[in-house]
FIGULUM-936982 format. One line per 2 residues: their letters; for each residue x, y, z of C-alpha. Coordinates in pm, 1 decimal, padded with zeros to 6 digits, always signed. Layout:
% residues N
a> X Y Z ~ ...
***
This chain:
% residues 494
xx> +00000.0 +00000.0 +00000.0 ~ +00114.0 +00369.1 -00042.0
xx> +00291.6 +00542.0 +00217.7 ~ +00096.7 +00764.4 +00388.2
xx> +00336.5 +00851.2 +00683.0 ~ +00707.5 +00894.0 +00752.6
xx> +00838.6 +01023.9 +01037.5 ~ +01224.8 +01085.0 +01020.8
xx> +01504.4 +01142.5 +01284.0 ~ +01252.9 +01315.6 +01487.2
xx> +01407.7 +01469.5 +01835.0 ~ +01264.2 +01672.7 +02102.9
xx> +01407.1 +01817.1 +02448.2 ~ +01278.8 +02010.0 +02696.0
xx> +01457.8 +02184.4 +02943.1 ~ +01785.1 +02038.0 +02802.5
xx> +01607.3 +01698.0 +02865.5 ~ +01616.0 +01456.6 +02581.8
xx> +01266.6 +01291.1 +02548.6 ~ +01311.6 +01162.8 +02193.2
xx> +01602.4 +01080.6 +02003.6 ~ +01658.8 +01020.8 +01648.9
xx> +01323.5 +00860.1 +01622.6 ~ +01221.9 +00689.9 +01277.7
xx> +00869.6 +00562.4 +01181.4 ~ +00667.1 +00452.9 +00925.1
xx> +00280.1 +00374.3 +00806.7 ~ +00132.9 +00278.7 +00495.3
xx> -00250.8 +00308.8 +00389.9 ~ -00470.4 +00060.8 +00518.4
xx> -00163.8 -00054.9 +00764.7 ~ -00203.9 -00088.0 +01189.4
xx> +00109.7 +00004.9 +01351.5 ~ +00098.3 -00087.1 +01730.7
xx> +00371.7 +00099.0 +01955.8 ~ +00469.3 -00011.1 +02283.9
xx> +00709.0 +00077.7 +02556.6 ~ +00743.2 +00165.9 +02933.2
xx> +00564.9 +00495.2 +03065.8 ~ +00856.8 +00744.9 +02988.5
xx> +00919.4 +00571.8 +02692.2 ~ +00838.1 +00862.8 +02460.7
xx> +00507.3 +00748.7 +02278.5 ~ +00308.6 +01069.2 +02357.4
xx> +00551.8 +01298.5 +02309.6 ~ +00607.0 +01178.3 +01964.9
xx> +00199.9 +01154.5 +01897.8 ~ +00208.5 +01495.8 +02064.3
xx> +00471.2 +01627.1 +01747.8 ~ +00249.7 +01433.6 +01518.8
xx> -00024.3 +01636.1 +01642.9 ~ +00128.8 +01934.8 +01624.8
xx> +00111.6 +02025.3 +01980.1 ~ +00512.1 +02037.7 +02012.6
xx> +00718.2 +02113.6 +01750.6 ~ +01044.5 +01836.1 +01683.6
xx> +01370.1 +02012.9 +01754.5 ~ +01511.7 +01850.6 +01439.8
xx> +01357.2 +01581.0 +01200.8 ~ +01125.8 +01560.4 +00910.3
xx> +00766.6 +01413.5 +00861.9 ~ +00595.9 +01370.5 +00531.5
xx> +00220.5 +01299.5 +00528.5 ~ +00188.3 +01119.7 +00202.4
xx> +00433.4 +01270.9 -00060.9 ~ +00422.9 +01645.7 +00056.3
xx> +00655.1 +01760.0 +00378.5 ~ +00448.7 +01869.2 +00678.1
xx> +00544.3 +02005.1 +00984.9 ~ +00254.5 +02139.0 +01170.5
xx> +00260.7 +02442.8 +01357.8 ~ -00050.1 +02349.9 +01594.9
xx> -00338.3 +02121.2 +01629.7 ~ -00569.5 +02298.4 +01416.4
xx> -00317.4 +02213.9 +01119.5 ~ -00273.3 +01890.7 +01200.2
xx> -00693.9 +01811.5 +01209.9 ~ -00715.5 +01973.6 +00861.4
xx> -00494.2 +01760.8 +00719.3 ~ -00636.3 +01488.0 +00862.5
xx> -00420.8 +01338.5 +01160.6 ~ -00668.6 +01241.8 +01464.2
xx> -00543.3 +01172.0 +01812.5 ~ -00830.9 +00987.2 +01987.2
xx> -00671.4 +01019.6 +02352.1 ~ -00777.8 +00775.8 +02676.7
xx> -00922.7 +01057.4 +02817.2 ~ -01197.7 +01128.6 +02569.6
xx> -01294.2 +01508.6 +02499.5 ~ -01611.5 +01513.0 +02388.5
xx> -01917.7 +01723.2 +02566.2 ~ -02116.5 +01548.6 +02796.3
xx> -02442.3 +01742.3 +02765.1 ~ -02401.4 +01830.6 +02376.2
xx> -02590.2 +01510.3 +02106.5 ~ -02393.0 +01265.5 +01973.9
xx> -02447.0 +01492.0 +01642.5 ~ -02318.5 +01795.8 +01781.2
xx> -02035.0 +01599.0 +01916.4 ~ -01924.4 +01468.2 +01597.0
xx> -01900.3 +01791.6 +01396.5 ~ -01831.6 +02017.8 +01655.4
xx> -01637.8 +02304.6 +01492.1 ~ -01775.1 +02204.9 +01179.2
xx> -02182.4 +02199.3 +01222.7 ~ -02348.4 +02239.0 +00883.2
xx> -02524.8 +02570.0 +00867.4 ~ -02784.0 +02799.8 +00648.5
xx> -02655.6 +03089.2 +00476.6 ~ -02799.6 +03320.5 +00790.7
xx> -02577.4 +03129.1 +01010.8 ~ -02833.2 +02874.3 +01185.4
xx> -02759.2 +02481.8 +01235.5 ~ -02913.3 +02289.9 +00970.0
xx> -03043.8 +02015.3 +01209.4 ~ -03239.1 +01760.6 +00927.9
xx> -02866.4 +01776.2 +00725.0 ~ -02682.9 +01756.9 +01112.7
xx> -02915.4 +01419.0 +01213.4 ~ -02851.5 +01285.5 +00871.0
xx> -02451.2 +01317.5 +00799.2 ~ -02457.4 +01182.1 +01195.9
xx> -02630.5 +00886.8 +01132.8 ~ -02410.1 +00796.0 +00813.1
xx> -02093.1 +00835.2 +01054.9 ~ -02265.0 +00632.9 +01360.2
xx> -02300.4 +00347.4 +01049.3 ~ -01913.7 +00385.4 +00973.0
xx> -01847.4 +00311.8 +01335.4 ~ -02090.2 +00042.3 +01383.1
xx> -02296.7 +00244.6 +01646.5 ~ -02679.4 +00159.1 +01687.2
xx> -02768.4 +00490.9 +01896.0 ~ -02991.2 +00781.3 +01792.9
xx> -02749.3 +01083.7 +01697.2 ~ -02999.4 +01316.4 +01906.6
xx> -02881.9 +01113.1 +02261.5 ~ -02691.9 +01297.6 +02498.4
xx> -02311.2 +01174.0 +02558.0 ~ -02334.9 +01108.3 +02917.2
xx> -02579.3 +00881.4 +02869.8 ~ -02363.4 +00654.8 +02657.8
xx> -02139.2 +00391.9 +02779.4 ~ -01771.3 +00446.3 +02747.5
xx> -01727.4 +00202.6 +02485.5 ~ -01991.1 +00428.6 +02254.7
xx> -01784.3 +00736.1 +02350.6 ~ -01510.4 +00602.4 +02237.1
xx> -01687.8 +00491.2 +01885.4 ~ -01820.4 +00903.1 +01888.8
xx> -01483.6 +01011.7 +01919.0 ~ -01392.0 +00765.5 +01662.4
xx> -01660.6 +00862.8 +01410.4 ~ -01565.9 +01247.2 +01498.4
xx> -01223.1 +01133.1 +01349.3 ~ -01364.6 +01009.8 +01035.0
xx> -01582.3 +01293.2 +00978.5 ~ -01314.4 +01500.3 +00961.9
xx> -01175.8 +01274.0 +00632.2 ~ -00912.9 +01129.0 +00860.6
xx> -00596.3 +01020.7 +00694.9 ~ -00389.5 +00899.3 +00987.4
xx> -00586.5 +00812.4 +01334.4 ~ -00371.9 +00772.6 +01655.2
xx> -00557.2 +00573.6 +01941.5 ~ -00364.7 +00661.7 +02298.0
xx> -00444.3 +00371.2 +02508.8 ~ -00836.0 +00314.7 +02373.0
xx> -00880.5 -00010.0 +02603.2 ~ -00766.9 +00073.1 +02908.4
xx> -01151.3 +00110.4 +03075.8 ~ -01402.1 -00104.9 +02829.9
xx> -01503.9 -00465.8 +02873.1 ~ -01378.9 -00740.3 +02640.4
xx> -01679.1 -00721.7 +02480.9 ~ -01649.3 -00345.6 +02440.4
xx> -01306.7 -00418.1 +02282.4 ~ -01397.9 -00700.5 +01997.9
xx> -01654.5 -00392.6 +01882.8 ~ -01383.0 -00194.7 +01842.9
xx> -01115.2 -00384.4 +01694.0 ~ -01448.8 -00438.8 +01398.6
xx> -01410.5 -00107.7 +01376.7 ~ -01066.6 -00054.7 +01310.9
xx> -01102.7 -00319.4 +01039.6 ~ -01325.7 -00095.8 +00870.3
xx> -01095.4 +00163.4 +00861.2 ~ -00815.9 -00031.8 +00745.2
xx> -01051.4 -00166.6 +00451.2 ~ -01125.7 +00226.8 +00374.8
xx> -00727.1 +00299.3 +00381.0 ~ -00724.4 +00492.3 +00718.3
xx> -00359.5 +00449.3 +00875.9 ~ -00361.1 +00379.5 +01248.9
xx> -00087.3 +00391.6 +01572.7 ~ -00231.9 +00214.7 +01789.0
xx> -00063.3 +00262.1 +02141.0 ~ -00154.3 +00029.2 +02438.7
xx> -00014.2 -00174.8 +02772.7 ~ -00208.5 -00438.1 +02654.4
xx> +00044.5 -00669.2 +02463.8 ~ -00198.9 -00893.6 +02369.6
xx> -00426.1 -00666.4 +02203.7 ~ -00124.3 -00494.4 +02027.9
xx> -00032.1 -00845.4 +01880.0 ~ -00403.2 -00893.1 +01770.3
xx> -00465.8 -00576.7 +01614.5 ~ -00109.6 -00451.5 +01455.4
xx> +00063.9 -00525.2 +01114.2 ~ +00363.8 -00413.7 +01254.4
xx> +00508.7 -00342.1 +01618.1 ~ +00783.3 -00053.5 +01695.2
xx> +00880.6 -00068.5 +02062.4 ~ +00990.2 +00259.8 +02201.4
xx> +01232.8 +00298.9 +02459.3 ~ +01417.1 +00588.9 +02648.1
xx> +01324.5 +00829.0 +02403.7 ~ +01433.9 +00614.2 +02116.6
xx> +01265.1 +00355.1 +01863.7 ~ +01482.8 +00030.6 +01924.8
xx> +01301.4 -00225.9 +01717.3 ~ +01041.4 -00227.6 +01422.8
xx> +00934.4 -00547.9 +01267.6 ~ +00602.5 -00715.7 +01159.3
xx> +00394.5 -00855.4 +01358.5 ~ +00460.8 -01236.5 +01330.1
xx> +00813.5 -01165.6 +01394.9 ~ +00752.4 -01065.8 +01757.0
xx> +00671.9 -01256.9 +02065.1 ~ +00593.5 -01167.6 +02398.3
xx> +00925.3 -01224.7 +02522.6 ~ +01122.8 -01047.9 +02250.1
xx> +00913.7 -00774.7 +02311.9 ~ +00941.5 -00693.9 +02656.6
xx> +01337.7 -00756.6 +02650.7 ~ +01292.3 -00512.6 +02378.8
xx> +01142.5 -00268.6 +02585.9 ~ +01331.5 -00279.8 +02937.1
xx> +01669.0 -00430.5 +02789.8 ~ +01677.0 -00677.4 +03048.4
xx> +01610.0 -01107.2 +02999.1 ~ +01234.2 -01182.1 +03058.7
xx> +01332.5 -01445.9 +03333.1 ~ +01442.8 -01134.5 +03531.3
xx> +01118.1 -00979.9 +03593.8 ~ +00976.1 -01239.8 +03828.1
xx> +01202.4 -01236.4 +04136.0 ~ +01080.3 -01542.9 +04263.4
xx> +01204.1 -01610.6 +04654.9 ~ +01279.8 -01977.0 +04799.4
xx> +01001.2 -01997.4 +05022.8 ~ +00993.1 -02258.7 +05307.4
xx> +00591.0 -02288.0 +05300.0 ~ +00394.6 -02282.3 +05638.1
xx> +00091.3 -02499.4 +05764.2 ~ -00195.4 -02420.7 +05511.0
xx> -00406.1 -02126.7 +05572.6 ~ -00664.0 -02174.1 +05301.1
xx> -00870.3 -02471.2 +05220.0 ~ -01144.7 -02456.7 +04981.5
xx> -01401.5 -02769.6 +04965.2 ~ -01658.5 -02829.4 +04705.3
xx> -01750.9 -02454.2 +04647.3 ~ -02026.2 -02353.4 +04460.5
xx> -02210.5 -02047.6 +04365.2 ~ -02528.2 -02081.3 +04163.6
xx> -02484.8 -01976.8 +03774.0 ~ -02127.6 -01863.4 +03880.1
xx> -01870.4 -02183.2 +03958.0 ~ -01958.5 -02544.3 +04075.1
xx> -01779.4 -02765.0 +04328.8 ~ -01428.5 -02567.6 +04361.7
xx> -01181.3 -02722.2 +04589.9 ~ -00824.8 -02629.4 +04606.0
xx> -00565.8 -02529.5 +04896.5 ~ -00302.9 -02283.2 +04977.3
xx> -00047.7 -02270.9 +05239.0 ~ +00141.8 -01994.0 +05428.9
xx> +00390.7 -01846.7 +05182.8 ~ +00282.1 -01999.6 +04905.8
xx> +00153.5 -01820.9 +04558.7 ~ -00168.3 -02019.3 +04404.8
xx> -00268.0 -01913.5 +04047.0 ~ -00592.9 -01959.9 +03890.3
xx> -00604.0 -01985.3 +03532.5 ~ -00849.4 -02021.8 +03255.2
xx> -01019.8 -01837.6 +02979.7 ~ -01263.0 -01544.6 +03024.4
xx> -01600.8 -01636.2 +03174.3 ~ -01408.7 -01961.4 +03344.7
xx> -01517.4 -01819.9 +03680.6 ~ -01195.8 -01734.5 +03839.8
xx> -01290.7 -01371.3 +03930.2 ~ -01657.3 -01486.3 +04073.2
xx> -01441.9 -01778.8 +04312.5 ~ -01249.3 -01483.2 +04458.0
xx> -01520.9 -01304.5 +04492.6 ~ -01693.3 -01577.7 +04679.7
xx> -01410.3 -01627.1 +04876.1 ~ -01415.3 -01285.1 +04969.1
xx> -01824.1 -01267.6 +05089.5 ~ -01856.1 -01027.3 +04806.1
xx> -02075.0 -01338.8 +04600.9 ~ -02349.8 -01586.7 +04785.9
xx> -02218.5 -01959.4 +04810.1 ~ -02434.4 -02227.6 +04757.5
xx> -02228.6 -02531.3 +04891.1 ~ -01871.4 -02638.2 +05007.9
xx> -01662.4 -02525.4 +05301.9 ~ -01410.8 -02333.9 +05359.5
xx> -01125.7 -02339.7 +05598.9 ~ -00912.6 -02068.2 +05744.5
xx> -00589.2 -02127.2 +05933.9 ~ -00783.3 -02456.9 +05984.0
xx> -01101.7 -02324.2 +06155.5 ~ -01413.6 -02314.4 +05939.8
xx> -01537.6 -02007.3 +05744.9 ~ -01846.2 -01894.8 +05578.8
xx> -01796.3 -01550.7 +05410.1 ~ -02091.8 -01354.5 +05514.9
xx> -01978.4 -01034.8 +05384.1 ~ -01681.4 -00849.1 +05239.0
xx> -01668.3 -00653.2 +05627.7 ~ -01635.1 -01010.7 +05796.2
xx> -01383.0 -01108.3 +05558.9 ~ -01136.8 -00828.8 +05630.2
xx> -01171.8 -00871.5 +05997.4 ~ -01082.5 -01262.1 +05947.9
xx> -00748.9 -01143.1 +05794.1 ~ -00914.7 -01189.3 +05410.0
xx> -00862.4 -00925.6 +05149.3 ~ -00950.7 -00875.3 +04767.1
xx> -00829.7 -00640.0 +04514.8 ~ -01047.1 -00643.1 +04247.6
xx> -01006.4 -00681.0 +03921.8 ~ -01133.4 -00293.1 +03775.3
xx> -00907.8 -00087.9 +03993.6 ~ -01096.0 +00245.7 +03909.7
xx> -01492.7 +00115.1 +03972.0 ~ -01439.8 -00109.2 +04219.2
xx> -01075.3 -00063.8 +04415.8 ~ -01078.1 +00335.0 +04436.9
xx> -01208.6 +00673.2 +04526.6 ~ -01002.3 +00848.7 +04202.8
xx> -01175.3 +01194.2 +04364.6 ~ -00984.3 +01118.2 +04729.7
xx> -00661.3 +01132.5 +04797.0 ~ -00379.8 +00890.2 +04815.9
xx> -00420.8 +00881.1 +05206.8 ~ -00797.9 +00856.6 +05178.5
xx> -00807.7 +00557.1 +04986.9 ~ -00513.6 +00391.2 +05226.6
xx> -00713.9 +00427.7 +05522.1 ~ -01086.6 +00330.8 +05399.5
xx> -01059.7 -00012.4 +05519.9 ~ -00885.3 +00029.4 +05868.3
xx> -01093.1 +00338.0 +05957.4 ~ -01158.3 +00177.0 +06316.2
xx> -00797.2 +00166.0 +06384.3 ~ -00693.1 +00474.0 +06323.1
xx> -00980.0 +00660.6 +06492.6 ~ -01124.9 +00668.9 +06834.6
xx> -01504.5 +00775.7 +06943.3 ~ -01573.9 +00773.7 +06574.7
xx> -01310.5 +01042.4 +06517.9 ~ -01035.8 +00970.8 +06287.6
xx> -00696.7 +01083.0 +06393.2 ~ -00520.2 +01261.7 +06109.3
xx> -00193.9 +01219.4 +06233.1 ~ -00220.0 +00823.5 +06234.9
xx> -00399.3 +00873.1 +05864.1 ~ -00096.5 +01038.0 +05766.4
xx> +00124.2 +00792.4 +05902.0 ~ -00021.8 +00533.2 +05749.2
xx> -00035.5 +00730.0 +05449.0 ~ +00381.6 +00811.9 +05428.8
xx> +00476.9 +00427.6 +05550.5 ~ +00279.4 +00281.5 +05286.2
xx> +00434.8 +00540.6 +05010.0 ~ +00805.0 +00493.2 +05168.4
xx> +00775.5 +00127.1 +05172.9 ~ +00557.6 +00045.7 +04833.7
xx> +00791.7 +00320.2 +04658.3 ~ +00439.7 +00499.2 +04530.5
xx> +00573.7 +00803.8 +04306.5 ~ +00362.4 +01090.6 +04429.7
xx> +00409.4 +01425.4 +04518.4 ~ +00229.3 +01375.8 +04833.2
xx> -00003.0 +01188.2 +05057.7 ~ -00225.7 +01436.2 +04993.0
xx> -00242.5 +01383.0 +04591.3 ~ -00556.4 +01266.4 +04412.2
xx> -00541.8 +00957.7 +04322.5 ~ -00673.4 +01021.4 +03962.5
xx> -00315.8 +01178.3 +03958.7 ~ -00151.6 +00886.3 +03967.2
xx> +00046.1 +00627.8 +03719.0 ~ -00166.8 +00299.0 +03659.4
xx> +00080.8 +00148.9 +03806.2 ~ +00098.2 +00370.0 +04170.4
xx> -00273.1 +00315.0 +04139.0 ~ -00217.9 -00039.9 +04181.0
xx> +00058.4 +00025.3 +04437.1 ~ -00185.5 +00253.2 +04625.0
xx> -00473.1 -00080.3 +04615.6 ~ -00219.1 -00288.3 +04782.0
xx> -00113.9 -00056.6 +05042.9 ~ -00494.3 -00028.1 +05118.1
xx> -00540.1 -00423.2 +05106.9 ~ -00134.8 -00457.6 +05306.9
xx> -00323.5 -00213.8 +05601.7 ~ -00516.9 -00475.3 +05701.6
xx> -00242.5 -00689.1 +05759.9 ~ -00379.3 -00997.1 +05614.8
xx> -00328.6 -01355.9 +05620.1 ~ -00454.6 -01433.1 +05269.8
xx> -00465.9 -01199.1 +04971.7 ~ -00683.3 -01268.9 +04687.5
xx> -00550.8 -01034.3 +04411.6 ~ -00760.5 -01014.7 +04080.0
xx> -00564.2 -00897.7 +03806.2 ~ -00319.3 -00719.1 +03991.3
xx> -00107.4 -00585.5 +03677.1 ~ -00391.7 -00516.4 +03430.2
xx> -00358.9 -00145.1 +03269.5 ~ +00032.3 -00159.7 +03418.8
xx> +00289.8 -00069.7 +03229.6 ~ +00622.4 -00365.4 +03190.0
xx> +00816.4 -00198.0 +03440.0 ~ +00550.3 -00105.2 +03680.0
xx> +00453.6 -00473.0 +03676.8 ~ +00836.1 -00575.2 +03813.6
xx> +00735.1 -00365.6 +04115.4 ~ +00445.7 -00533.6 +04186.6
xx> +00567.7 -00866.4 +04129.0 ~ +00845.3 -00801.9 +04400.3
xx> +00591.8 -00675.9 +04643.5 ~ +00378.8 -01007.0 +04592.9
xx> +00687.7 -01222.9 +04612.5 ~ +00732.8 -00979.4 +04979.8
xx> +00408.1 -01075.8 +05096.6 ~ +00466.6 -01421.3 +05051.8
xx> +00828.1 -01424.1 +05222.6 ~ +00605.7 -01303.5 +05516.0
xx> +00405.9 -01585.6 +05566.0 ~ +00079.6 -01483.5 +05406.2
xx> -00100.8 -01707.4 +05157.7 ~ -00174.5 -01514.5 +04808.2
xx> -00445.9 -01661.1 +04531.3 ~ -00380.7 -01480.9 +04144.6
xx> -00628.8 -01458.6 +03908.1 ~ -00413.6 -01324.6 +03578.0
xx> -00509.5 -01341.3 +03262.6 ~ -00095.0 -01317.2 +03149.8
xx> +00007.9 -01657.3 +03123.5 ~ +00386.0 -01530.1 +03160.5
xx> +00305.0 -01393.4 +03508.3 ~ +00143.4 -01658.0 +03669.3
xx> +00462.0 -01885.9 +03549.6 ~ +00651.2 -01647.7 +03685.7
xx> +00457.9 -01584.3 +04020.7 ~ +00314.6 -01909.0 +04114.3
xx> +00415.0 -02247.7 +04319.9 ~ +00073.4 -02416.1 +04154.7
xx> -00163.0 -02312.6 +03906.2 ~ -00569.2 -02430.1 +03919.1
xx> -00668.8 -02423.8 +03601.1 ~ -01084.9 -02335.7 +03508.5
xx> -01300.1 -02407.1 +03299.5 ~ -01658.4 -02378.7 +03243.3
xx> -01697.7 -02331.2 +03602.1 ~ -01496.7 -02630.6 +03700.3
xx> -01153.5 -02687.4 +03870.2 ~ -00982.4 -02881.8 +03539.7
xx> -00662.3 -02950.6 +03682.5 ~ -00385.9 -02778.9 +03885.2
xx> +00026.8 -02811.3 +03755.8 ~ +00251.2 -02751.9 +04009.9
xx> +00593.6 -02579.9 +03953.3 ~ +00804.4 -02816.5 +03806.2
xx> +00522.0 -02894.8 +03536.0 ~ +00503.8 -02550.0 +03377.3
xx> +00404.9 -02494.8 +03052.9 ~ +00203.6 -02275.2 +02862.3
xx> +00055.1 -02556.5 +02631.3 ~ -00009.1 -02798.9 +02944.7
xx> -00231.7 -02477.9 +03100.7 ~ -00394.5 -02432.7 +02780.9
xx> -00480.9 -02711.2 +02712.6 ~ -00677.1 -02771.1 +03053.4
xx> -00835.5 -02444.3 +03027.8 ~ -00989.0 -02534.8 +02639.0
xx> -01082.1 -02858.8 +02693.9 ~ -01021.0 -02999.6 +03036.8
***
């Protein structure tokens, strides 16, 4: 296909602080090029020069066969390069309609909105996108997923020749993202070019014709995307071995501290049974809808059981509630961070204290000072990058989000943590972080269940992996058996 895109020797610095170097790209009509790389890495700054929001210090970009250097952003929409950004910028009380071609409404000759020709061009864009929705709705009553498709259709209304997408997964459901990887298909098929930018290595390899992977500023490797695996990539992008992100401790285990009999929930899991010890690091594997989130949840009081038994530190235990479970040394961080793990409004502190409130207050009045405390052990200690206790947690990194979920769950000095997910949304060298703090917890005695949906981190992480499926505990591979295709395999068909 034709070239629609070159980006050449591109550098920027700010400050006397080199934040891209010498960077070299590519894209061709029709073509998907997926970048990845560490936060820090440079991938927004270099959108942001593409965007003309910066301007390179030195390097050349050619949109199709004419130079272009673009002087601000305004330039860069009329000649058709889109950034559709993670943080979507569309009005919340304006239509779907008025969203779409804002700045470009059609009008009559007296200056009024032509609202029949508005509803009409709206509705062909909403088709483009795949969006069933009347172009008169309001935005906030729209899901994220069908902002996202707005802001996507606002990019094609504008005759988009090159569409950037910063990070378009990070909040929608995997149903939310099948609708729109159909929709960058269509684009593709109409010869839209797309960069594609995500955490999400596996949607990156599912989406891409080609993979650059950005790192320190620079662009170290380019190559299609067959000739790319996991592993290559992420050496690629921290310049270290993979085996070297999973600092896995010799552990003498303990007694056990969790055993799970026969559990069932009703439409959720059936007949569960599986235990861990102190120190040790059980996986749970298996393919979406398997059940492993609803069995933590369960576990947790958070979801009704309907039979089995569970034991804790060998006394029996029946889950009554999320509130019992903390005060019997059980803890969950949930899989959606943002809905279900954090106050994004509050502060880091806030969030830290909200589930040892009755600690670290007295008469029903909380003490700042022990708050605070709390608060500056937990940041010391977790190494959360912050510029204070006192910063919003909306503020944050993913990956100090995650951080700042632990500390919460670590407050309640637990015996067992059940940790959904606990990288998802985290960038490669956030994750190494995390992993060493989970490795901690374990050193210390406690017992931790993972649910992960990377294969590479629960054979990194775990002593054993139980593997779901449909529901059902297919099989469990302990250490010495690891392998991807054994795993697999029990997850597809048992």
């Amino acid at each position: 296909m034709p070239r629609i895109l070159d980006m050449a020797n591109v550098s920027k610095a700010f400050l006397g602080v080199t934040v891209l170097s010498d960077v070299s790209l590519s894209l061709d009509e029709g073509e998907v090029l997926g970048i990845v790389g560490e936060n820090g890495a440079g991938k927004s700054t270099l959108m942001k020069v593409l965007a003309g929001i910066y301007q390179p210090d030195q390097g050349t970009i050619r949109l199709g066969t004419a130079a272009f250097s673009p002087q601000n952003p305004r330039q860069a929409l009329e000649a058709g390069i889109i950034v559709v950004h993670q943080e979507l910028s569309l009005f919340p009380d304006q239509s779907v309609a008025e969203n779409i071609f804002a700045g470009t409404l059609p009008r009559t000759g007296l200056g009024t909105v032509r609202s029949g020709a508005l509803m009409q061009q709206a509705r062909a864009v909403l088709a483009q996108v795949g969006l069933d929705i009347p172009p008169s709705a309001k935005i906030r009553s729209l899901s994220l997923a069908q902002r996202q498709l707005v802001e996507i259709g606002r990019a094609l209304s504008r005759k988009a020749r090159v569409i950037v997408m910063d990070e378009p997964t990070a909040t929608l459901t995997s149903h939310e993202v099948e609708s729109l990887f159909g929709t960058v298909a269509k684009l593709k098929a109409q010869g839209v070019g797309i960069i594609f930018i995500s955490h999400h290595l596996d949607e990156v390899f599912k989406v891409s014709d080609r993979i650059a992977v950005m790192r320190d500023g620079r662009c170290v490797d380019t190559r299609a995307t067959p000739q790319w695996t996991e592993e290559t990539m992420v050496q690629a992008m921290v310049n270290r071995p993979i085996d070297s992100f999973f600092p896995k401790q010799d552990i003498t285990l303990g007694p056990s501290l969790l055993d799970v009999e026969g559990l069932s929930s009703a439409g959720h899991f059936d007949g569960v049974s599986f235990t861990v010890r102190a120190g040790e690091i059980y996986g749970l594997a298996g393919l979406v809808g398997a059940g492993r989130t609803e069995v933590l949840k369960a576990l947790f009081g958070a979801l009704p059981i309907s039979a089995g038994r569970i034991r804790v530190a060998g006394e029996a235990y029946r889950p009554h509630s999320p509130r019992r479970s903390l005060r019997s040394g059980i803890v969950l961080t949930p899989e959606d961070r943002k809905l279900e793990g954090l106050v994004l409004a509050f502060s880091i502190r806030q969030n830290i204290a909200m589930s040892t409130l009755n600690a670290l207050s007295w008469l029903g009045i909380m003490s700042a000072r022990k708050v605070q405390r709390l608060a500056e052990t937990s940041i010391r200690n977790l190494r959360i990058r912050a510029t204070s206790a006192g910063q919003e947690v909306r503020r944050l990194s993913g990956g100090n989000q995650q951080k700042v979920v632990l500390a919460r769950a670590i407050s309640v000095a637990p015996r067992i943590f059940l940790l959904d997910e606990p990288t998802r949304g985290v960038d490669v060298g956030a994750k190494v972080e995390v992993y060493t703090l989970i490795g901690e917890l374990a050193a210390r005695g406690a017992a931790v269940v993972i649910v992960s949906s990377d294969m590479l981190e629960l054979l990194g992480l775990c002593d054993r992996i139980g593997v779901l499926r449909a529901g059902r505990l297919a099989g469990e591979v302990e250490r010495p058996q690891f392998s991807q295709d054994r795993i697999m395999s029990l997850a597809a068909v048992g």
